[in-house]
N, C-alpha and C positions, 0 to 999 in steps of 0.2 A: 425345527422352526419352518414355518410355511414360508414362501417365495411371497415378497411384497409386490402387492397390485395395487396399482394406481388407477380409480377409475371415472377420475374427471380431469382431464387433461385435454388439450387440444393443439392438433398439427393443421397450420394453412401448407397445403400445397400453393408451389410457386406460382405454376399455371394460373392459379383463382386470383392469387395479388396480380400476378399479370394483369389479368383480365379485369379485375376492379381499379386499378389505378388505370387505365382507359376510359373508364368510365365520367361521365361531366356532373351525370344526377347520381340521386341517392341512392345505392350502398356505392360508395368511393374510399381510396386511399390515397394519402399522401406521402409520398419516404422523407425520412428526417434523418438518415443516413446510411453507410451502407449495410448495416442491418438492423436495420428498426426503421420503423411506418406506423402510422396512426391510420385507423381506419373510422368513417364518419358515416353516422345516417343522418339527413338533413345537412345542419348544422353542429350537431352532437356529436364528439369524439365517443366512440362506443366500443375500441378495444387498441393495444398497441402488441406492435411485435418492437423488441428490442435486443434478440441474440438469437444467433445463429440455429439452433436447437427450435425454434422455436418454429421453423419451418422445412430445416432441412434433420431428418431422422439417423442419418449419420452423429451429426453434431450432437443432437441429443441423445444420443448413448452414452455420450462421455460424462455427461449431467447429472443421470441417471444410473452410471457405473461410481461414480463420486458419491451422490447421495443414498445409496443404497436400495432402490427402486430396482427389482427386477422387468416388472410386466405394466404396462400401459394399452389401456385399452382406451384407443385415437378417436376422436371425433372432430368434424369442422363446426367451428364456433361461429357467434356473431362477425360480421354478416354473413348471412348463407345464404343458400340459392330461393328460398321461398319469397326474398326480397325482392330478385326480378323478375323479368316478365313468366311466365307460364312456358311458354317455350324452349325458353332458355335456359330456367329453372331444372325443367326434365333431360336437357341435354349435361348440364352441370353437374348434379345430382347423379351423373354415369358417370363421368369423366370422373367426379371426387372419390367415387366409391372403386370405381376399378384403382385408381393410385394407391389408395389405403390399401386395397386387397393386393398390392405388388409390393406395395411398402409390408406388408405383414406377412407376406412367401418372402421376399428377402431377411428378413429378422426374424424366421419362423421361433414362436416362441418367445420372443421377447413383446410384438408387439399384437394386438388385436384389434378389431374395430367396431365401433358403431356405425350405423346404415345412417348417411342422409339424402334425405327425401324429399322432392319440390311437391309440399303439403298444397300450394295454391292450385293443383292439379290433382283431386284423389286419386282419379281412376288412375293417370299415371305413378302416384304416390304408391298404391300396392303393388303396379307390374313394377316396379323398383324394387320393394319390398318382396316379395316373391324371388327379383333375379338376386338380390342383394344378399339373402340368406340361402336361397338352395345352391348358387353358384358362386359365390363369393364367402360365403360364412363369416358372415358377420356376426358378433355373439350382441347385440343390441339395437337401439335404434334412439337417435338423436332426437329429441323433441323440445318444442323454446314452450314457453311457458304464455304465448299469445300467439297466433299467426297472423300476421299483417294485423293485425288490433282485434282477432275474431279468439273469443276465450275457447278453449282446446276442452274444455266439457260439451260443446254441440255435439248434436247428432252427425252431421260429417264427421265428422273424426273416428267415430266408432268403429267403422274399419279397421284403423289402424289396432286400436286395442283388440279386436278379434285375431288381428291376423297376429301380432304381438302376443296373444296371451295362447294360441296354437303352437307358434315355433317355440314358445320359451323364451323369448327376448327381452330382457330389461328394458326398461323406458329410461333414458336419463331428461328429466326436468329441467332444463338450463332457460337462464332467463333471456327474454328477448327487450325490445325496445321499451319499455314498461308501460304500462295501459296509464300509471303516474305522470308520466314524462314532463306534460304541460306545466302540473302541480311542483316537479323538481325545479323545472327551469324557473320559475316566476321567484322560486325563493334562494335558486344559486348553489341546489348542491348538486353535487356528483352522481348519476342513475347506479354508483355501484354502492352506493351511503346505503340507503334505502330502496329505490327503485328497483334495482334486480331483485333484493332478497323478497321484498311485499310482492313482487309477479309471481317468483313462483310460487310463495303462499297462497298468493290467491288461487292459482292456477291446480295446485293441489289439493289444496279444499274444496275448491268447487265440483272435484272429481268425483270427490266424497259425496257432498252434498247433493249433487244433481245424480249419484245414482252409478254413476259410471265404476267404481270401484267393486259396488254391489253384482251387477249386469257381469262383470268381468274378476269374476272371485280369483282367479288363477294369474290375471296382470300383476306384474312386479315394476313398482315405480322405484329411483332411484330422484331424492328432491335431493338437488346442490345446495353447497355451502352453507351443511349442518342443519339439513331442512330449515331455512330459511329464518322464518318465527315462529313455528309451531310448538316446539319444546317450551319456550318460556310461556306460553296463553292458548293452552290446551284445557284447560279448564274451562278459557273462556269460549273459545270454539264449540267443546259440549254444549256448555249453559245458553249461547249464542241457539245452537240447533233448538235443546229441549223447549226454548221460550219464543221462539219465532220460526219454528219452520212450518206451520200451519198459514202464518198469515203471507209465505215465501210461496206455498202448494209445496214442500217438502215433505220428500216422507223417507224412512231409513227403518230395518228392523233390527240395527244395535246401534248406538253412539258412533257419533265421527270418530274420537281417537282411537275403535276400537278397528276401524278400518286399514288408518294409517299405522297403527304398530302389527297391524298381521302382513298387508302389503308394500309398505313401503319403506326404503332403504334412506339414508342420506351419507353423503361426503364425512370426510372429517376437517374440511376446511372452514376453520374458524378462526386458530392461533390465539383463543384467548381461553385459557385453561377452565375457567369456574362455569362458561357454556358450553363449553366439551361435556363438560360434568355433568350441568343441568341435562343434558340432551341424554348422555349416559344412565340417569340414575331413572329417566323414563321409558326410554327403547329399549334398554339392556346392550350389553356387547354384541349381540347379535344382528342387531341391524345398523351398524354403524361399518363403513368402509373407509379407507384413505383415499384421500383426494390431494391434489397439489394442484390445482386449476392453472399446472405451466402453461405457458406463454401467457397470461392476463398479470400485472402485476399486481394485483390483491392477492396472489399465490405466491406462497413460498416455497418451492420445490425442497431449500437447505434444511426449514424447520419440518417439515412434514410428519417424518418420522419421531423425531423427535419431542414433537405435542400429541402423539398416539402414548409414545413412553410416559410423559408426563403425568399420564392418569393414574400411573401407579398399580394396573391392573395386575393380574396376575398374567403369567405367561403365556398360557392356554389363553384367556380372552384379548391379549395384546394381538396374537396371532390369528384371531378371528378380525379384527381390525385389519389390520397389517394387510390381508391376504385370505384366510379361510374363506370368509364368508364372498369373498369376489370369485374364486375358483368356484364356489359351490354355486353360486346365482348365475353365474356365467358358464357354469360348466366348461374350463378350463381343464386342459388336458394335463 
């Protein structure tokens, strides 16, 4: 049986709550007790910590020794450093990623990391990326699914996929403030209803569409929380291309879905079995990893594993879930 990897999760070091509950403007936190905090952009509650584990990597060993989770590979979630200034962005974006790299020499083995990077700075974005993987080893790289509202298929950004698709770094997709937001608020739901999962669909098809997947044949994306919507309206996605991407200036020499099932990975955070399924009966075992998106509560770290079992696969493919397929993409030792 392969060693279970978890590989959407995320650790706030304490230093950054520090430093954002300091804060008067937007990205801030509030504490609501002694371990748990709500963090806000604007006015919008946009993430909660509520246990121990959730920041301190001690504590979550115990979690993770409980639910049967060997390996987590760490990344800092909403908010991150590309919300502040520029300068301070590049100073954060060291300070996070050395922790991570000393949290992952002290748990050597149990934990890993993804690189985050203050995007509002490229040229600083790569000398990060550069020191983040030659000196640090990082096995990925954290990416939201907008930057500051600027959509992550621009020519800026290409960088980062060159330099990502050199080292062999997975992209993880995770959603950011949603380009929706306005549209949520006006009618009172929640950015994680809707608004997370439509960012990073968007954000993943447009990678497709605008070329950037093409440009970059060797990028491997990882889209969170069960690629988003793509499994259930992949059809329409196609039919979407083949009847409009002349009047868009698109051009593609195969089909979008055929993009996204050769490059791109998703989570298995869904918890609701008949879209596990859906998602499975179109990517195959093969491109589906475990996710428990701890510290966010729309993750259930308890069920995680346990909605991998549920698919009823065989043992070989449960194990490429589980674990194979994150050792193999991540090149895990």
């Amino acid at each position: 049986m392969a060693k279970t990897v978890d590989v959407h999760n995320h650790l706030y070091p304490k230093e950054w709550m520090d430093y954002i509950e300091t804060r008067i403007e937007s990205p801030r936190m509030k504490r609501t007790g002694s371990t748990s905090m709500v963090f806000y952009l604007g006015d919008v509650p946009i993430a909660h910590v509520n246990r121990a584990g959730h920041y301190d990597p001690e504590a979550r060993i115990e979690d993770l020794d409980k639910y049967g989770i060997d390996i987590q590979i760490l990344s800092l979630t909403i908010p991150s450093v590309e919300l502040i200034s520029a300068d301070e962005g590049v100073i954060w974006a060291k300070r996070i990623n050395d922790y991570l790299a000393k949290v992952c020499h002290k748990y050597s083995g149990r934990y890993y990391a993804y690189a985050t990077l203050p995007y509002q700075d490229m040229d600083e974005a790569i000398r990060e990326l550069d020191r983040a993987y030659k000196e640090l080893g990082v096995k990925g790289i954290m990416m939201f699914s907008n930057i500051n509202g600027k959509p992550i298929a621009s020519p800026e950004f290409y960088p980062i996929y060159a330099k990502a698709e050199e080292y062999g770094l997975p992209i993880l997709i995770h959603p950011a403030l949603p380009l929706t937001g306005e549209a949520m608020k006006k009618v009172r739901l929640p950015y994680p209803l809707f608004g997370f999962t439509l960012d990073t669909t968007m954000a993943v098809v447009s990678l497709i569409f605008q070329g950037v997947l093409e440009r970059f044949p060797k990028l491997k994306l990882i889209h969170s929380h069960l690629g988003g919507v793509v499994p259930y309206m992949v059809g329409r996605i196609d039919d979407s291309f083949n009847n409009y991407s002349k009047e868009y200036g698109l051009e593609l020499p195969k089909a979008p879905s055929d993009y996204y099932k050769r490059q791109v990975y998703v989570d298995s955070i869904s918890y609701h079995l008949p879209a596990m399924r859906c998602c499975l009966d179109w990517l195959g075992p093969e491109h589906i990893m475990l996710g428990t998106d701890y510290a966010h509560p729309v993750g259930h770290i308890e069920e995680a594993i346990h909605y991998v079992r549920g698919m009823d696969l065989s043992e070989e493919d449960t194990d490429k879930i589980l674990g194979g397929n994150a050792a193999r993409i991540f090149k895990l030792e």
